[in-house]
C-alpha positions in Angstrom: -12.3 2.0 78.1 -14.1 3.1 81.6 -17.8 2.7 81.6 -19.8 5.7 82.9 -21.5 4.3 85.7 -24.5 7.1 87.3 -25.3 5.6 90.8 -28.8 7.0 91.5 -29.7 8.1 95.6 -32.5 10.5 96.9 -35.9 9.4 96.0 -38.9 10.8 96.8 -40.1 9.2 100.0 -39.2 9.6 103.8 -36.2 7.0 103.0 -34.4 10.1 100.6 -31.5 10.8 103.6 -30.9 7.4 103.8 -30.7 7.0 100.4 -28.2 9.4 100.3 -25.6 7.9 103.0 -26.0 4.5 100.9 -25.3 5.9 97.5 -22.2 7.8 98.9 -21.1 4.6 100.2 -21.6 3.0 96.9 -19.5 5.7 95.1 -17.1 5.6 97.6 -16.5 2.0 97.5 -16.5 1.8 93.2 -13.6 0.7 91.3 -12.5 4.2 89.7 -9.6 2.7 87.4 -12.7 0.5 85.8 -15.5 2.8 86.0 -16.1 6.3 85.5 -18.5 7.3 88.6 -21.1 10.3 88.5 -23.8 10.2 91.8 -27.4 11.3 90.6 -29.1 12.8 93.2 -33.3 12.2 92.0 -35.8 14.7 94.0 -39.4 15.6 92.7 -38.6 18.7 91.4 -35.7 17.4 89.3 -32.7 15.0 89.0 -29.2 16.0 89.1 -25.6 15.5 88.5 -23.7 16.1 91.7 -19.4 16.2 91.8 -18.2 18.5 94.7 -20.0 21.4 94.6 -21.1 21.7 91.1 -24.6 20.2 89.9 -26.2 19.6 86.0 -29.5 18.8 85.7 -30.0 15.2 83.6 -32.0 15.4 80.6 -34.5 12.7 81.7 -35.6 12.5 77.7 -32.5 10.1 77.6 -31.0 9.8 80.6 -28.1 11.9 80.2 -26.6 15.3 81.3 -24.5 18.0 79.8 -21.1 18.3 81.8 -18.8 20.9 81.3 -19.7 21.2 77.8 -19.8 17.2 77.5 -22.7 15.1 76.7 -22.5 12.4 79.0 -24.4 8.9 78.9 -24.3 5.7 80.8 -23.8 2.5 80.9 -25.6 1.6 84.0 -26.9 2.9 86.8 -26.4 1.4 90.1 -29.6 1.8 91.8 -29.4 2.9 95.6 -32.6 4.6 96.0 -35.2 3.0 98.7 -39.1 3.4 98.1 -40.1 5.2 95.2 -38.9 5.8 92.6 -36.1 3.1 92.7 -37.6 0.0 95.1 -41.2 0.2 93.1 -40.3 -0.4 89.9 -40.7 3.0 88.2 -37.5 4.1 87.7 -36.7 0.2 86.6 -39.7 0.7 83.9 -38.2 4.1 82.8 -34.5 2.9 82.5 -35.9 -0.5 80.7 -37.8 1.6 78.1 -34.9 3.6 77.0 -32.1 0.7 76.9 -29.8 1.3 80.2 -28.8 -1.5 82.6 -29.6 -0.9 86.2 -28.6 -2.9 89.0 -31.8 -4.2 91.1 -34.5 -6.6 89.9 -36.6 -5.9 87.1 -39.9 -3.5 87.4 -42.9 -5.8 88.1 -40.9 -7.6 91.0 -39.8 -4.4 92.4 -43.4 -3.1 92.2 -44.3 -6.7 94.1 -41.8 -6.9 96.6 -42.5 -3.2 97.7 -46.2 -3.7 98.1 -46.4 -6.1 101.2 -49.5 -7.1 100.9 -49.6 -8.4 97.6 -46.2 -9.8 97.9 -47.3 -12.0 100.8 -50.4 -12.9 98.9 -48.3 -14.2 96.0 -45.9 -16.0 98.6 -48.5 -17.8 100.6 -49.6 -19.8 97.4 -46.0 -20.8 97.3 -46.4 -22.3 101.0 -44.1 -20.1 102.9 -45.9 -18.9 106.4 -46.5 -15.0 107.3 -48.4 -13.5 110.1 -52.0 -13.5 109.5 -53.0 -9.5 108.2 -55.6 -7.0 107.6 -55.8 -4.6 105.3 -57.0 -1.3 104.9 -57.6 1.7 102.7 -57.4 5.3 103.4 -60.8 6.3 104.0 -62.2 2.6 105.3 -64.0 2.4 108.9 -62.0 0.6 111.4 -63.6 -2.2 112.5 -61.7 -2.6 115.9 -64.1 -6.4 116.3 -62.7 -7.4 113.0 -59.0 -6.5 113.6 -59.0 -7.7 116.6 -60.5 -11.1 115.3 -58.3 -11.3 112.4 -54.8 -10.5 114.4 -55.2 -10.1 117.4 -53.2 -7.8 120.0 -50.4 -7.0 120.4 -50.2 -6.1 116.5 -48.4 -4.0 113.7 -50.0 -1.3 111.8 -48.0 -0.5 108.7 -47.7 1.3 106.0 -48.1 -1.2 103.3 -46.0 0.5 100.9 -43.1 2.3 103.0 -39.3 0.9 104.5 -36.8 1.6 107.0 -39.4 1.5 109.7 -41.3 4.7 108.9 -45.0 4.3 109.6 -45.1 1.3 111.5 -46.2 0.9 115.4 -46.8 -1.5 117.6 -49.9 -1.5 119.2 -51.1 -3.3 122.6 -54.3 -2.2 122.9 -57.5 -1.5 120.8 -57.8 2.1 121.9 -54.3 3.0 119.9 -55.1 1.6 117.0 -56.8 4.6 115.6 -53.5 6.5 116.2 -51.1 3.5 114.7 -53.5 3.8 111.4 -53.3 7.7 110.8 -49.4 7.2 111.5 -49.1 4.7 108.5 -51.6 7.2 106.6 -48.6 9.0 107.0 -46.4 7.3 104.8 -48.7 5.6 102.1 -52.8 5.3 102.0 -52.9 1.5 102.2 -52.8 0.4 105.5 -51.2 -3.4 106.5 -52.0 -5.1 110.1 -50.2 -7.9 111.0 -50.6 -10.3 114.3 -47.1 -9.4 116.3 -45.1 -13.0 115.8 -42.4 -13.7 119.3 -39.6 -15.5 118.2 -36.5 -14.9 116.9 -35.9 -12.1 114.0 -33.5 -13.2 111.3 -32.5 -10.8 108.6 -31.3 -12.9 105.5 -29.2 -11.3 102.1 -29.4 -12.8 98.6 -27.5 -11.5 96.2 -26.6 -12.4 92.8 -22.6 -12.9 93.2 -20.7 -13.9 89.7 -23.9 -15.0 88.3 -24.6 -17.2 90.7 -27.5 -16.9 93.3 -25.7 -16.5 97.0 -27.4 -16.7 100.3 -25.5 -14.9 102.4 -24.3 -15.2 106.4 -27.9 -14.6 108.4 -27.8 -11.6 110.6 -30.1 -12.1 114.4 -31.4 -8.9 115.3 -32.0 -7.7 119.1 -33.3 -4.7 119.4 -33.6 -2.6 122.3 -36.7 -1.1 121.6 -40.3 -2.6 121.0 -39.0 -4.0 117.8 -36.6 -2.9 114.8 -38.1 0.4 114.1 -35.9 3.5 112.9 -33.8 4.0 116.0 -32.7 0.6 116.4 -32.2 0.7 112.6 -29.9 3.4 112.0 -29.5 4.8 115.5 -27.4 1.9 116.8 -30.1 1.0 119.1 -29.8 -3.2 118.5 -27.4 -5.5 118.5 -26.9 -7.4 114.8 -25.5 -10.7 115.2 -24.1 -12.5 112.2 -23.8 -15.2 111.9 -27.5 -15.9 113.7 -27.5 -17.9 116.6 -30.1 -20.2 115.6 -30.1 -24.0 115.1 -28.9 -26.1 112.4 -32.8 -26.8 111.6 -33.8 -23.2 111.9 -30.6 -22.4 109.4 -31.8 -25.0 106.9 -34.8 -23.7 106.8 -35.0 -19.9 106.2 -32.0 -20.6 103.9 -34.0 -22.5 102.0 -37.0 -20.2 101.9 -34.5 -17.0 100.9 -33.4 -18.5 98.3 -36.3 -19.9 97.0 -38.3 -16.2 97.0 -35.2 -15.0 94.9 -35.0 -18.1 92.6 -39.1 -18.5 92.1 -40.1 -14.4 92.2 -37.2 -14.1 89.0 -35.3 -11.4 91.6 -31.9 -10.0 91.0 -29.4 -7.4 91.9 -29.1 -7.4 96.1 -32.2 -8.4 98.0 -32.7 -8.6 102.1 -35.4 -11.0 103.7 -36.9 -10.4 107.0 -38.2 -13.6 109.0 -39.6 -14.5 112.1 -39.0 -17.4 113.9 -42.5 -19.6 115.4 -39.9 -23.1 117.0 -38.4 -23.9 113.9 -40.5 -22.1 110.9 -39.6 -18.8 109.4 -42.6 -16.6 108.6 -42.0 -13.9 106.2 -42.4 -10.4 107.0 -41.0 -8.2 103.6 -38.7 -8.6 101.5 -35.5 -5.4 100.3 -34.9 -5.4 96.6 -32.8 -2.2 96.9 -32.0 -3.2 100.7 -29.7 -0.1 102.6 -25.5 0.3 101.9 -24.7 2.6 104.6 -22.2 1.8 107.6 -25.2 0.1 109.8 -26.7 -1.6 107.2 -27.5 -5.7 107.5 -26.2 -6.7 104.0 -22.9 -5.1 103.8 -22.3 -6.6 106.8 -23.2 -10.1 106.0 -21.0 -9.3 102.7 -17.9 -9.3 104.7 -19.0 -12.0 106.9 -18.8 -14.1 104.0 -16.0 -12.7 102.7 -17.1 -10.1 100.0 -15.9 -6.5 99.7 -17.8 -3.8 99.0 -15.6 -3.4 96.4 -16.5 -7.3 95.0 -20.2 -6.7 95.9 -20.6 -3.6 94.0 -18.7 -4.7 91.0 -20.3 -8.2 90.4 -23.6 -6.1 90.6 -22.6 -4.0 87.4 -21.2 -6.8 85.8 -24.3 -8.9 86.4 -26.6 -6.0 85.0 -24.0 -5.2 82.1 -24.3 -8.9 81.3 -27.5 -10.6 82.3 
Protein backbone atom coordinates (compact mmCIF):
# COMPACT_ATOMS: atom_id res chain seq x y z
CA UNK A 1 0.00 0.00 0.00
CA UNK A 2 1.25 3.71 -0.98
CA UNK A 3 2.14 5.94 1.91
CA UNK A 4 0.58 9.47 1.85
CA UNK A 5 3.59 11.47 1.79
CA UNK A 6 2.60 15.79 2.35
CA UNK A 7 5.84 17.58 1.21
CA UNK A 8 5.58 20.89 3.04
CA UNK A 9 7.03 24.37 0.99
CA UNK A 10 6.14 28.15 1.62
CA UNK A 11 7.03 29.27 5.03
CA UNK A 12 6.78 32.32 6.48
CA UNK A 13 10.01 34.17 5.90
CA UNK A 14 11.62 36.05 2.74
CA UNK A 15 12.88 32.37 1.75
CA UNK A 16 8.73 31.36 0.97
CA UNK A 17 9.36 31.59 -3.17
CA UNK A 18 12.28 29.61 -2.88
CA UNK A 19 10.65 27.31 -0.89
CA UNK A 20 8.27 26.82 -3.31
CA UNK A 21 10.62 26.00 -6.45
CA UNK A 22 12.38 23.36 -4.00
CA UNK A 23 9.23 21.66 -2.90
CA UNK A 24 8.02 21.37 -6.51
CA UNK A 25 11.19 19.82 -7.32
CA UNK A 26 10.80 17.40 -4.56
CA UNK A 27 7.26 16.40 -5.74
CA UNK A 28 8.31 16.21 -9.05
CA UNK A 29 11.19 14.05 -8.44
CA UNK A 30 9.04 11.41 -5.81
CA UNK A 31 8.46 7.86 -6.52
CA UNK A 32 4.56 7.99 -7.36
CA UNK A 33 4.11 4.01 -7.75
CA UNK A 34 5.46 3.97 -3.85
CA UNK A 35 4.11 7.06 -2.47
CA UNK A 36 1.03 8.91 -2.69
CA UNK A 37 2.20 12.72 -3.02
CA UNK A 38 0.05 15.88 -1.78
CA UNK A 39 2.31 19.43 -1.71
CA UNK A 40 1.30 21.66 1.44
CA UNK A 41 1.76 24.98 0.73
CA UNK A 42 2.20 26.69 4.78
CA UNK A 43 1.55 30.67 4.75
CA UNK A 44 0.65 32.71 8.03
CA UNK A 45 -2.76 32.97 7.35
CA UNK A 46 -3.22 29.20 6.78
CA UNK A 47 -1.83 25.90 5.37
CA UNK A 48 -3.19 24.23 2.43
CA UNK A 49 -3.58 21.31 0.23
CA UNK A 50 -2.64 22.23 -3.34
CA UNK A 51 -3.24 19.61 -6.60
CA UNK A 52 -3.68 21.68 -9.86
CA UNK A 53 -5.86 24.21 -9.24
CA UNK A 54 -7.89 23.05 -6.45
CA UNK A 55 -6.80 23.85 -2.62
CA UNK A 56 -8.27 22.29 1.03
CA UNK A 57 -7.27 23.85 3.91
CA UNK A 58 -5.33 21.16 6.55
CA UNK A 59 -6.88 20.83 9.75
CA UNK A 60 -3.73 21.71 11.78
CA UNK A 61 -5.59 19.98 15.06
CA UNK A 62 -4.10 16.77 13.40
CA UNK A 63 -2.43 17.35 10.49
CA UNK A 64 -4.80 16.29 8.02
CA UNK A 65 -7.19 17.70 5.32
CA UNK A 66 -10.50 16.82 3.90
CA UNK A 67 -10.24 15.92 0.08
CA UNK A 68 -12.94 15.46 -2.03
CA UNK A 69 -14.96 14.11 0.66
CA UNK A 70 -11.81 12.11 1.99
CA UNK A 71 -10.10 12.38 5.21
CA UNK A 72 -6.68 12.21 4.39
CA UNK A 73 -3.54 11.64 6.88
CA UNK A 74 0.14 11.16 6.46
CA UNK A 75 2.75 9.22 6.91
CA UNK A 76 5.45 11.73 6.64
CA UNK A 77 6.08 14.87 5.55
CA UNK A 78 9.04 15.77 3.61
CA UNK A 79 10.12 18.98 4.92
CA UNK A 80 11.23 21.65 2.09
CA UNK A 81 10.54 24.75 3.91
CA UNK A 82 13.69 27.21 4.60
CA UNK A 83 13.60 29.60 7.81
CA UNK A 84 10.73 29.41 9.83
CA UNK A 85 8.62 27.41 10.35
CA UNK A 86 10.47 24.38 8.85
CA UNK A 87 14.51 25.13 9.40
CA UNK A 88 13.85 26.41 13.22
CA UNK A 89 12.40 23.66 14.68
CA UNK A 90 8.70 24.67 15.13
CA UNK A 91 7.11 22.85 12.67
CA UNK A 92 9.58 19.72 13.80
CA UNK A 93 8.17 20.34 17.58
CA UNK A 94 4.51 20.45 16.12
CA UNK A 95 4.82 17.29 13.83
CA UNK A 96 6.87 15.37 16.91
CA UNK A 97 3.97 16.21 19.29
CA UNK A 98 1.33 14.71 17.32
CA UNK A 99 3.27 11.41 16.02
CA UNK A 100 4.22 12.15 12.17
CA UNK A 101 7.71 11.47 10.74
CA UNK A 102 9.30 14.40 8.93
CA UNK A 103 12.34 14.37 7.12
CA UNK A 104 14.96 17.06 8.57
CA UNK A 105 16.70 16.82 11.97
CA UNK A 106 14.88 16.93 15.10
CA UNK A 107 13.59 20.40 16.69
CA UNK A 108 16.28 21.62 19.20
CA UNK A 109 19.07 21.13 16.44
CA UNK A 110 17.04 22.80 13.81
CA UNK A 111 16.31 25.65 16.34
CA UNK A 112 20.44 25.56 16.84
CA UNK A 113 21.65 25.34 13.49
CA UNK A 114 19.33 28.23 12.33
CA UNK A 115 20.49 30.59 15.05
CA UNK A 116 24.15 31.36 13.99
CA UNK A 117 25.27 32.65 16.82
CA UNK A 118 24.59 30.11 19.19
CA UNK A 119 25.44 27.43 16.83
CA UNK A 120 28.94 28.78 16.51
CA UNK A 121 29.10 29.20 20.18
CA UNK A 122 28.29 25.50 20.68
CA UNK A 123 30.83 24.61 17.78
CA UNK A 124 33.74 26.51 19.09
CA UNK A 125 33.88 24.31 22.33
CA UNK A 126 34.10 21.46 19.96
CA UNK A 127 37.38 23.14 18.45
CA UNK A 128 36.28 23.91 15.04
CA UNK A 129 37.52 27.66 13.93
CA UNK A 130 34.84 30.52 12.74
CA UNK A 131 35.44 34.09 12.09
CA UNK A 132 35.58 36.11 15.22
CA UNK A 133 31.82 37.96 15.64
CA UNK A 134 29.78 40.52 17.33
CA UNK A 135 26.51 40.49 18.18
CA UNK A 136 23.74 42.72 18.41
CA UNK A 137 20.13 43.30 19.43
CA UNK A 138 17.59 45.35 17.96
CA UNK A 139 17.54 48.46 19.80
CA UNK A 140 21.53 48.19 21.05
CA UNK A 141 23.84 51.35 20.31
CA UNK A 142 26.45 50.63 17.79
CA UNK A 143 29.60 50.95 19.11
CA UNK A 144 31.57 51.47 15.71
CA UNK A 145 35.22 51.37 18.28
CA UNK A 146 34.06 48.05 19.47
CA UNK A 147 33.08 46.43 16.14
CA UNK A 148 35.74 47.57 14.67
CA UNK A 149 37.99 46.11 17.47
CA UNK A 150 36.31 42.94 17.55
CA UNK A 151 36.20 42.25 13.57
CA UNK A 152 37.58 44.41 11.95
CA UNK A 153 36.84 45.82 8.32
CA UNK A 154 36.02 44.64 5.67
CA UNK A 155 33.11 42.69 7.60
CA UNK A 156 29.56 40.95 7.38
CA UNK A 157 26.51 42.23 9.05
CA UNK A 158 23.89 39.55 9.21
CA UNK A 159 20.90 38.71 10.12
CA UNK A 160 21.54 36.05 12.69
CA UNK A 161 18.55 34.16 12.06
CA UNK A 162 17.72 34.44 8.18
CA UNK A 163 19.15 32.21 4.84
CA UNK A 164 19.62 32.35 1.19
CA UNK A 165 21.50 35.55 1.57
CA UNK A 166 18.74 37.87 2.63
CA UNK A 167 19.97 40.51 5.12
CA UNK A 168 23.52 40.19 4.89
CA UNK A 169 26.12 42.96 3.40
CA UNK A 170 29.37 43.47 3.22
CA UNK A 171 30.71 46.35 4.60
CA UNK A 172 34.24 48.19 3.88
CA UNK A 173 33.97 51.00 5.79
CA UNK A 174 32.68 52.20 9.32
CA UNK A 175 30.35 54.85 7.95
CA UNK A 176 28.08 51.88 6.27
CA UNK A 177 27.74 49.95 8.94
CA UNK A 178 24.68 51.78 10.33
CA UNK A 179 23.06 50.93 6.96
CA UNK A 180 24.30 47.07 6.82
CA UNK A 181 22.58 46.75 10.56
CA UNK A 182 19.04 48.27 9.70
CA UNK A 183 19.30 45.86 6.49
CA UNK A 184 19.63 42.71 8.69
CA UNK A 185 16.91 44.46 11.12
CA UNK A 186 15.24 43.64 8.14
CA UNK A 187 15.05 40.12 8.23
CA UNK A 188 15.39 39.17 12.08
CA UNK A 189 16.13 41.56 15.25
CA UNK A 190 19.43 39.89 16.24
CA UNK A 191 22.09 41.15 14.52
CA UNK A 192 25.54 38.86 13.71
CA UNK A 193 28.98 40.62 12.55
CA UNK A 194 31.60 38.58 11.46
CA UNK A 195 35.42 39.56 10.36
CA UNK A 196 35.23 38.94 6.36
CA UNK A 197 37.69 35.52 6.10
CA UNK A 198 39.81 35.52 2.15
CA UNK A 199 40.24 32.24 1.14
CA UNK A 200 38.63 29.74 -0.53
CA UNK A 201 34.63 28.99 0.00
CA UNK A 202 33.71 25.39 0.12
CA UNK A 203 30.06 24.39 0.36
CA UNK A 204 29.97 20.75 1.92
CA UNK A 205 26.47 18.25 1.95
CA UNK A 206 25.81 15.60 4.57
CA UNK A 207 23.18 13.61 4.20
CA UNK A 208 21.94 10.59 5.89
CA UNK A 209 21.99 7.97 2.72
CA UNK A 210 20.67 4.19 3.63
CA UNK A 211 21.23 4.93 7.24
CA UNK A 212 24.48 5.69 6.87
CA UNK A 213 26.05 9.22 7.47
CA UNK A 214 27.49 10.38 3.70
CA UNK A 215 29.72 13.39 3.07
CA UNK A 216 29.09 14.25 -0.14
CA UNK A 217 31.33 15.66 -3.28
CA UNK A 218 32.51 19.43 -2.02
CA UNK A 219 31.16 22.14 -4.22
CA UNK A 220 33.96 25.54 -4.61
CA UNK A 221 32.02 28.54 -5.08
CA UNK A 222 33.21 31.76 -7.23
CA UNK A 223 31.09 34.22 -7.12
CA UNK A 224 30.96 37.12 -9.29
CA UNK A 225 29.83 39.52 -6.90
CA UNK A 226 31.25 40.76 -3.45
CA UNK A 227 30.44 37.29 -2.11
CA UNK A 228 27.60 34.56 -2.41
CA UNK A 229 24.66 36.79 -1.79
CA UNK A 230 21.20 36.22 -3.49
CA UNK A 231 22.13 36.91 -7.08
CA UNK A 232 25.00 34.79 -7.27
CA UNK A 233 22.79 32.21 -5.41
CA UNK A 234 19.84 31.75 -7.50
CA UNK A 235 20.60 34.20 -10.24
CA UNK A 236 23.36 32.23 -11.85
CA UNK A 237 25.79 34.77 -10.93
CA UNK A 238 28.87 32.24 -9.71
CA UNK A 239 30.45 29.47 -10.90
CA UNK A 240 29.92 26.07 -8.50
CA UNK A 241 32.65 23.83 -8.93
CA UNK A 242 32.34 20.24 -7.71
CA UNK A 243 34.36 18.53 -7.00
CA UNK A 244 36.37 21.55 -5.14
CA UNK A 245 39.61 22.30 -6.40
CA UNK A 246 41.41 22.25 -3.17
CA UNK A 247 44.20 20.08 -1.81
CA UNK A 248 44.34 16.65 -0.54
CA UNK A 249 44.99 18.30 3.03
CA UNK A 250 42.37 20.95 2.62
CA UNK A 251 39.89 17.83 1.53
CA UNK A 252 40.77 15.92 4.65
CA UNK A 253 40.08 18.37 6.65
CA UNK A 254 36.66 20.08 6.05
CA UNK A 255 35.48 16.41 5.39
CA UNK A 256 36.32 15.66 8.55
CA UNK A 257 34.81 18.69 10.28
CA UNK A 258 31.35 18.10 8.15
CA UNK A 259 30.97 15.15 9.23
CA UNK A 260 31.77 15.55 12.64
CA UNK A 261 29.03 18.65 13.09
CA UNK A 262 26.43 16.06 11.77
CA UNK A 263 27.74 13.06 13.79
CA UNK A 264 28.33 15.16 17.28
CA UNK A 265 25.21 17.89 16.94
CA UNK A 266 22.78 14.35 16.52
CA UNK A 267 21.68 16.01 12.81
CA UNK A 268 19.73 14.11 10.25
CA UNK A 269 17.74 14.36 7.10
CA UNK A 270 19.93 16.62 4.43
CA UNK A 271 22.30 19.25 5.82
CA UNK A 272 24.78 21.84 3.83
CA UNK A 273 27.99 23.31 5.46
CA UNK A 274 29.59 26.48 4.50
CA UNK A 275 33.46 26.85 5.15
CA UNK A 276 36.10 29.21 4.56
CA UNK A 277 39.40 28.31 3.80
CA UNK A 278 42.53 30.43 6.14
CA UNK A 279 45.97 27.92 4.17
CA UNK A 280 44.67 24.77 5.05
CA UNK A 281 41.84 25.18 8.04
CA UNK A 282 38.18 25.42 7.41
CA UNK A 283 36.35 27.97 9.50
CA UNK A 284 32.72 27.55 9.73
CA UNK A 285 30.35 30.00 8.64
CA UNK A 286 26.50 28.23 9.07
CA UNK A 287 25.32 25.33 8.63
CA UNK A 288 21.55 24.22 6.15
CA UNK A 289 19.46 21.57 7.92
CA UNK A 290 16.70 22.02 5.24
CA UNK A 291 19.44 23.21 2.65
CA UNK A 292 17.65 24.38 -1.07
CA UNK A 293 16.26 21.54 -3.89
CA UNK A 294 15.73 23.75 -6.74
CA UNK A 295 17.70 23.41 -10.18
CA UNK A 296 20.67 25.81 -8.78
CA UNK A 297 20.90 24.42 -5.66
CA UNK A 298 24.59 23.08 -4.14
CA UNK A 299 23.28 19.71 -2.74
CA UNK A 300 21.45 18.28 -5.51
CA UNK A 301 24.20 18.82 -7.38
CA UNK A 302 26.81 17.23 -5.23
CA UNK A 303 24.03 14.27 -5.14
CA UNK A 304 24.69 13.48 -8.66
CA UNK A 305 28.23 14.11 -8.47
CA UNK A 306 28.32 11.28 -6.29
CA UNK A 307 26.10 9.37 -8.00
CA UNK A 308 22.63 9.79 -6.22
CA UNK A 309 19.34 10.69 -7.92
CA UNK A 310 16.95 12.85 -6.88
CA UNK A 311 14.92 10.08 -6.95
CA UNK A 312 17.50 7.96 -4.49
CA UNK A 313 18.01 11.13 -2.34
CA UNK A 314 14.44 11.82 -1.77
CA UNK A 315 13.46 8.31 -1.10
CA UNK A 316 16.25 7.24 1.36
CA UNK A 317 15.07 10.49 3.23
CA UNK A 318 11.45 9.02 3.81
CA UNK A 319 12.75 5.85 4.50
CA UNK A 320 15.21 7.17 6.98
CA UNK A 321 12.41 9.23 8.80
CA UNK A 322 9.84 6.27 8.36
CA UNK A 323 12.46 4.15 10.12
CA UNK A 324 14.87 5.93 12.38
Amino acid sequence: MKKNIAVVMGGYTSEYSISLISGSVVVKHLDKNKYDVYPVIMEQNGWKVVLGQEEFPMDKTDFSAVIHGKKITFDCVFNAIHGSPGEDGLLQGYLQMIGVPQTACDPYQAALTYNKRDLLAITKTMGIPCAASYMLNEGDPIDVAAIEQAVGFPCFVKANKSGSSFGITKVYQKEDLPKAVEIAYQEDNEVLIEAALVGTEVSVGVIKFHGETKVLPITEIISENDFFDYEAKYLGKSQEITPARITDVQQKNVTSIAAKLYDRLKLKGFTRSEFIFVGDIPHLLEVNTTPGMTEQSLLPMQAKAAGISLEALFDSAIENALNP
